[in-house]
N, C-alpha and C positions, 0 to 999 in steps of 0.2 A: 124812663128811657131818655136820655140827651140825645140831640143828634150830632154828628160828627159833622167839621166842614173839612175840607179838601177840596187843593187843588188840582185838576185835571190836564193833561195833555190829551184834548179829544180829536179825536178822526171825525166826528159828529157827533154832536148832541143835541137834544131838541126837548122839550117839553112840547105834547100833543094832546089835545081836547081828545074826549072818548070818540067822537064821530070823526075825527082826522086817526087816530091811531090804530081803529076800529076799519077804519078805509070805506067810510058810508059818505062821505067828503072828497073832494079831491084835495090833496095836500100835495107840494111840490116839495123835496127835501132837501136842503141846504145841509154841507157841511163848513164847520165853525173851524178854523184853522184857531193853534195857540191856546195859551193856558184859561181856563174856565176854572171861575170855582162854584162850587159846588156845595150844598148841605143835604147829609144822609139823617134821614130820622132808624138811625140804628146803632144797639151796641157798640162800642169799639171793635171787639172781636170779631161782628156780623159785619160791621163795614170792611174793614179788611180783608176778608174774605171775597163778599162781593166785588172789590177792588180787585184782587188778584185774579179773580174769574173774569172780569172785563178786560183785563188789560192780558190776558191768554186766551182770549178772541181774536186778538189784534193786538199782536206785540210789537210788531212795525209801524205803527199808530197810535198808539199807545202808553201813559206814563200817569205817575200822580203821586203826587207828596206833599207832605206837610196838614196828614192826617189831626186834626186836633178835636176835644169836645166842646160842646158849649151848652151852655143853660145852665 
């Protein structure tokens, strides 16, 4: 499996330790204005996917292009 990279237009995003996303931590959550990129460890088809289920969460928020693979 390659993973895909992509860029995001995110409302928020965050990478969290299991005790911050678990909520056994206090975390305070910041959101990230502007494009982020990003690496999916998933098929092309699976990331896309995923993609469009994120981004029809929050479509007012929300964008990402320039899906490519790598490895």
């Amino acid at each position: 499996m390659s993973p895909a990279r992509v860029t995001l237009l995110a409302s928020g995003f965050e990478l969290l330790c299991a005790c911050c996303s678990e909520g056994t931590l206090e975390h305070r959550r910041t959101t990230h204005g502007g494009a982020q990129q990003v690496s999916l460890a998933a098929p092309e088809e699976e990331a896309r996917r995923l993609l469009r289920e994120w981004v029809a969460a929050a479509p007012a928020g929300r964008a990402w292009s320039g899906l490519t693979l790598v490895g």
